[in-house]
C-alpha positions as CSV (number, residue, x, y, z in Angstrom):
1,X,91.9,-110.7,-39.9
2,X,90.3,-108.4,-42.6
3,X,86.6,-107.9,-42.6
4,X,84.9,-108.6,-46.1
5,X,83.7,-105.6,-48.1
6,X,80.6,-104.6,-46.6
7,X,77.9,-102.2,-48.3
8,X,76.7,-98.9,-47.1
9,X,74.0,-98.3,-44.9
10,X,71.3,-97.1,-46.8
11,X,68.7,-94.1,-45.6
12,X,64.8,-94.9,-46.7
13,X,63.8,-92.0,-48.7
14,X,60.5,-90.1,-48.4
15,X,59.1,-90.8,-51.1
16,X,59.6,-94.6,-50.4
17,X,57.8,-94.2,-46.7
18,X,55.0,-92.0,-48.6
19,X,54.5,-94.3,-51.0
20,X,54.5,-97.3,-48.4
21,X,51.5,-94.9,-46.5
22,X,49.1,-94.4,-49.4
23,X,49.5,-98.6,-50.3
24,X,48.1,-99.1,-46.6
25,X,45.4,-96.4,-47.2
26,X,44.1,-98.2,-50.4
27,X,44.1,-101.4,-48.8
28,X,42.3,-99.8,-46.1
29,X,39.9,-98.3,-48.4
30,X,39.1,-101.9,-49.9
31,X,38.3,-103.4,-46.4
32,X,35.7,-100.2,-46.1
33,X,34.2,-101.1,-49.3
34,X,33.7,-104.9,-48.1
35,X,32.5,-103.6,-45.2
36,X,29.8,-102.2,-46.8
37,X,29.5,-104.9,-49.7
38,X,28.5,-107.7,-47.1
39,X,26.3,-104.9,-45.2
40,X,23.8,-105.0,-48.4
41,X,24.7,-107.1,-50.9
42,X,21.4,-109.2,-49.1
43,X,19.5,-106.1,-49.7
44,X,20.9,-106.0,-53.7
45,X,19.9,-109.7,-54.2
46,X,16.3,-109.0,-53.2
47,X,15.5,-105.9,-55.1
48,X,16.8,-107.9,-58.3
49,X,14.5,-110.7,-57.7
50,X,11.6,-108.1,-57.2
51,X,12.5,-106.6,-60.5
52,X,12.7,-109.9,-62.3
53,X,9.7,-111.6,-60.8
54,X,7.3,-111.3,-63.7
55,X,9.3,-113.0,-65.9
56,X,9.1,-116.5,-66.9
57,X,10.9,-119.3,-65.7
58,X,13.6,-119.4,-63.0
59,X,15.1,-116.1,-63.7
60,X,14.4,-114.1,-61.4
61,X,16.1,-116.9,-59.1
62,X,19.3,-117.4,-61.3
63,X,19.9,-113.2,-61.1
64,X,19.4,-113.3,-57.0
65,X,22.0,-116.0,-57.0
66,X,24.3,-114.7,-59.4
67,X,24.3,-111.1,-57.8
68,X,25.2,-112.8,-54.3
69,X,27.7,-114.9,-55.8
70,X,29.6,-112.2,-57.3
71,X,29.4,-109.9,-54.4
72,X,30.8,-112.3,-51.9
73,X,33.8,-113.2,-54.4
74,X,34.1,-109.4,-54.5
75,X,34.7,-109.2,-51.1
76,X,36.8,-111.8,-50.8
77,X,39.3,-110.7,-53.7
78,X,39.2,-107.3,-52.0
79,X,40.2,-108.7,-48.8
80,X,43.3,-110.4,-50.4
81,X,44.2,-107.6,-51.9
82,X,44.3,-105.4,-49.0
83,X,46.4,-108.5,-47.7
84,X,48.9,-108.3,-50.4
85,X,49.0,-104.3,-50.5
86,X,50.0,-104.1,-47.2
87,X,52.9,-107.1,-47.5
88,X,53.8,-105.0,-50.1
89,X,54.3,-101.7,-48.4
90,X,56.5,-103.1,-46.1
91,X,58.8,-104.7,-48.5
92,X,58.8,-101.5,-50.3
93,X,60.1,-100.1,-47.1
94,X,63.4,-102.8,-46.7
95,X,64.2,-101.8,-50.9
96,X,63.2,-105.3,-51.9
97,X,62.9,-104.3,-55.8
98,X,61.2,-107.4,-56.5
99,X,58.5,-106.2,-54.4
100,X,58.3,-102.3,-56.5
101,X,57.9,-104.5,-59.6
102,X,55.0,-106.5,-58.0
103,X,53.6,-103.1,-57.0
104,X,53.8,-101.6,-60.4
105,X,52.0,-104.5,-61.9
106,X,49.1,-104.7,-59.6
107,X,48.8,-101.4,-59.2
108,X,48.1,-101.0,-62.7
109,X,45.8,-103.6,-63.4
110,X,43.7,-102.4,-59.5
111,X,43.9,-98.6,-61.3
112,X,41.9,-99.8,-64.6
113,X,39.3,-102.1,-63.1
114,X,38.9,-99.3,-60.0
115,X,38.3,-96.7,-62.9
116,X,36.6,-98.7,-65.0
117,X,34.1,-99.2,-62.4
118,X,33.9,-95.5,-61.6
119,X,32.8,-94.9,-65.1
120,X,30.2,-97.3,-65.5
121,X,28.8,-96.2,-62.1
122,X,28.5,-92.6,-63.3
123,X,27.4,-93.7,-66.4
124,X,24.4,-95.8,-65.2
125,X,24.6,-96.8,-61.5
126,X,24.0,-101.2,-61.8
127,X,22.5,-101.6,-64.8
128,X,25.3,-99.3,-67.3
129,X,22.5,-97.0,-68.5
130,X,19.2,-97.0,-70.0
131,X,18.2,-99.2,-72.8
132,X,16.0,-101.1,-74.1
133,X,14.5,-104.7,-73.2
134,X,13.4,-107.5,-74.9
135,X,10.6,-109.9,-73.7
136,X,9.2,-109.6,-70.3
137,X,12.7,-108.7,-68.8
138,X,12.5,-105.6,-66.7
139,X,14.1,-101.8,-67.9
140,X,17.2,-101.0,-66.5
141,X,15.8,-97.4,-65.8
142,X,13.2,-100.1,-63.6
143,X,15.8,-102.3,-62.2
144,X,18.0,-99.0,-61.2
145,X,15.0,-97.6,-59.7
146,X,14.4,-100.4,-57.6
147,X,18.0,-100.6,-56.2
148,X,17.9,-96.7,-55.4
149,X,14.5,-97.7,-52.9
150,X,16.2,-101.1,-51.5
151,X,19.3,-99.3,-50.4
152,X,20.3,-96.6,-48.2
153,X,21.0,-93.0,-49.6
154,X,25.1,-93.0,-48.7
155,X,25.4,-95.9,-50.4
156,X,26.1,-94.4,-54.0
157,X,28.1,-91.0,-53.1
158,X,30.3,-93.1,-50.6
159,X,31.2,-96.2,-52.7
160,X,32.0,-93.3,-55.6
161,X,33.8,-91.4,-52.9
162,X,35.8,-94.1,-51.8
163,X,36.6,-95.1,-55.4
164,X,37.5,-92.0,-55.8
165,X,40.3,-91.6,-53.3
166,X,41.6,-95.3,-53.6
167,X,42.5,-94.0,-57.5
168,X,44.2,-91.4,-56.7
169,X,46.2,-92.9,-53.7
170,X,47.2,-95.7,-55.6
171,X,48.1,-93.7,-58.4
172,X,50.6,-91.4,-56.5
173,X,52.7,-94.9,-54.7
174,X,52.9,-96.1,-58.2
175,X,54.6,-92.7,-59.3
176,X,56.6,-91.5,-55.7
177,X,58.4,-95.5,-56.4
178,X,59.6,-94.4,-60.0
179,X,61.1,-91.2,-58.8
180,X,64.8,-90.9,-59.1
181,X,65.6,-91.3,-55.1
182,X,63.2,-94.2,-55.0
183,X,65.4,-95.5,-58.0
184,X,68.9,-95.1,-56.0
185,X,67.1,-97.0,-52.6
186,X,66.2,-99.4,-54.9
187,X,69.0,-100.0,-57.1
188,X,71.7,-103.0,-55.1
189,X,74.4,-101.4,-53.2
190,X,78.2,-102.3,-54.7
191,X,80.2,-103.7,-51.9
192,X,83.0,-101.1,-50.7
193,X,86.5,-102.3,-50.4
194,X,88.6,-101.9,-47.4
195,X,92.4,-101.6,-46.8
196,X,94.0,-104.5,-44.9
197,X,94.8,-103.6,-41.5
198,X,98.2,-103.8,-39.9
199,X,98.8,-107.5,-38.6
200,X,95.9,-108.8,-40.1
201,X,96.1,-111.9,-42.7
202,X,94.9,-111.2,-46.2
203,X,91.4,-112.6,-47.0
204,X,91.7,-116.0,-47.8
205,X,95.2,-116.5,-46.7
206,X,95.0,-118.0,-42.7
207,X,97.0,-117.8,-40.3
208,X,99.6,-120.3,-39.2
209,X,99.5,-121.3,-35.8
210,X,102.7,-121.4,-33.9
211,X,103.9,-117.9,-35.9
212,X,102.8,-115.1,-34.4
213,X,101.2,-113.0,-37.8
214,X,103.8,-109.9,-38.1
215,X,102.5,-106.8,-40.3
216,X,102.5,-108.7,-43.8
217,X,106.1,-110.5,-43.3
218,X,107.0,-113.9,-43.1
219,X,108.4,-115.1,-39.7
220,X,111.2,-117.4,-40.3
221,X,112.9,-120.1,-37.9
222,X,116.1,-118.1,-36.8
223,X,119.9,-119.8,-37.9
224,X,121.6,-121.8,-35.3
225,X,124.3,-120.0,-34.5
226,X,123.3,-116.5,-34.4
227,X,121.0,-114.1,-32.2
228,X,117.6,-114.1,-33.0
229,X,115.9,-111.1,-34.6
230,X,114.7,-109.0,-32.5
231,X,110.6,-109.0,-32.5
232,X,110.6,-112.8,-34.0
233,X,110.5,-115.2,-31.1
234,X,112.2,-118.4,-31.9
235,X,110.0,-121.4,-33.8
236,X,109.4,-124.5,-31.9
237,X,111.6,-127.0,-32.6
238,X,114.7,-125.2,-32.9
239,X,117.0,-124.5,-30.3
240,X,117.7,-120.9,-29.0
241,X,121.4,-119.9,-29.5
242,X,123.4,-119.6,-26.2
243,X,121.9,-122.7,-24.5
244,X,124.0,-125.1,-22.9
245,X,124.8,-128.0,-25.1
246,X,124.4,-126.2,-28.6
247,X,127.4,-126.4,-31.2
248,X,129.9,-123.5,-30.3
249,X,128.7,-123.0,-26.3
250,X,130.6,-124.1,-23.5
251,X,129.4,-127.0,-21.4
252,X,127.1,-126.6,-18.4
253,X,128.3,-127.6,-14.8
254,X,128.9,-130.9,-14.3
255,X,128.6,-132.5,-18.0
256,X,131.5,-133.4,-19.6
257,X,133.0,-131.1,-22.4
258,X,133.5,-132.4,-26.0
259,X,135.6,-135.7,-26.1
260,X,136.4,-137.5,-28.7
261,X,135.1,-140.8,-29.5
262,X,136.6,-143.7,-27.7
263,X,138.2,-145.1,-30.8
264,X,140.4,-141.9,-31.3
265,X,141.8,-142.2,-27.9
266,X,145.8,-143.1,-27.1
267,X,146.0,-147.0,-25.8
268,X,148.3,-147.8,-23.1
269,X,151.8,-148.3,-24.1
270,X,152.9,-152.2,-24.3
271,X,156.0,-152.9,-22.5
272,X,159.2,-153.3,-24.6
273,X,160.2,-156.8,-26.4
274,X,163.2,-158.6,-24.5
């Protein structure tokens, strides 16, 4: 029996596994930063409050509780990222191109909000620059100034450091999985075709049993009569010339030969009229 067509093996490319590699980095880089998001967003929350407490009202409240809200929603979306970055990675490696798609799309929408966010920390740190206030709301150069004394000196250069990096990793998968050999892993293999072998049925044609399958010819039933071909063994059901009893052979031992029906034989002779 013929096999069906199978596809080629294919061979990950480099660029593929690379690409796989600096995927698992950035998601590896987002755990670091909530890492160090749950280690002081507590610390974040207070020094907001402190800058906020001379106002009126409950605001000073309402910006603690915001600020912690966000953070922790941060960290959670961060986590799930890393999550699907990672599920990703691997797909990427089996040539799932569902998956490349998936990875363009996020990547792109992670690369603006990730440099978005580097800008407006280099731009003003929390509070997006200097400006002025209204009412008895606090400056941001006051509100900055109390976050740079609440929290610890690496904070800023490593959160821009690992911005930073995460960028530039993520950038580089996005472009190693539009590269011409990532295209050909990618792209679905066409099924190769294979000659029938000798003595095998054709696909979709079974074999019939009680014929023994010859190399692409028909076994027929041989003709009483006459020798059977040689390679073709006889069909059941019909008799094989040069037994005893067929049409044309000779009796066996002790059965009686061909006589004709008791009708055709010679009576006895009546006797003659007087």
């Amino acid at each position: 029996m013929v096999d069906p067509p199978s596809t080629p093996a294919r061979s990950r490319p480099g660029v593929v596994t690379i690409s796989s590699y600096l995927l698992i980095l950035f998601a590896v880089l987002q755990v670091i930063g909530l890492i160090i998001t749950l280690a002081t967003i507590g610390k974040i929350r207070d020094a907001l409050q402190d800058a906020y407490a001379d106002t009126s009202g409950e605001t000073a409240d309402a910006i603690g509780t915001v600020t912690y809200a966000i953070g922790i929603g941060a960290a959670v979306f961060s986590l799930l990222l890393a999550a699907a970055l990672v599920v990703l990675a691997l797909l990427n490696n089996r040539g799932k191109s569902g998956s490349r798609i998936t990875t363009w799309v996020l990547g792109g929408i992670m690369i603006c909000c990730s440099g978005g966010n580097l800008v407006s920390g280099a731009a003003g740190g929390f509070t997006g620059g200097a400006g002025g206030t209204s009412g008895d709301a606090p400056s941001p150069d006051e509100i900055q100034r109390r976050l740079d004394a609440a929290l610890p000196g690496w904070f800023t250069p490593v959160n821009t450091l690992l911005g930073v990096i995460g960028v530039l990793a993520l950038l580089a998968a996005l472009i190693l999985l539009a590269l011409p050999k990532a295209n050909e892993f990618f792209r679905k293999p066409q099924p190769v075709w294979e000659p029938p072998v000798p003595g095998g049925a054709y696909p979709g044609q079974p074999s019939t049993p009680g014929y023994p399958q010859t190399s692409g010819e028909p076994a027929y039933p041989p003709t009483p009569g006459y020798p059977p071909t040689p390679g073709y063994p006889p069909a059941p059901g019909y008799p094989t010339p040069g037994q005893p009893g067929q049409p044309g052979q000779p009796p066996a031992p002790g059965q009686p030969g061909d006589q004709p029906p008791p009708s055709d034989r010679p009576g006895p002779t009546p006797p003659p009229m007087s």
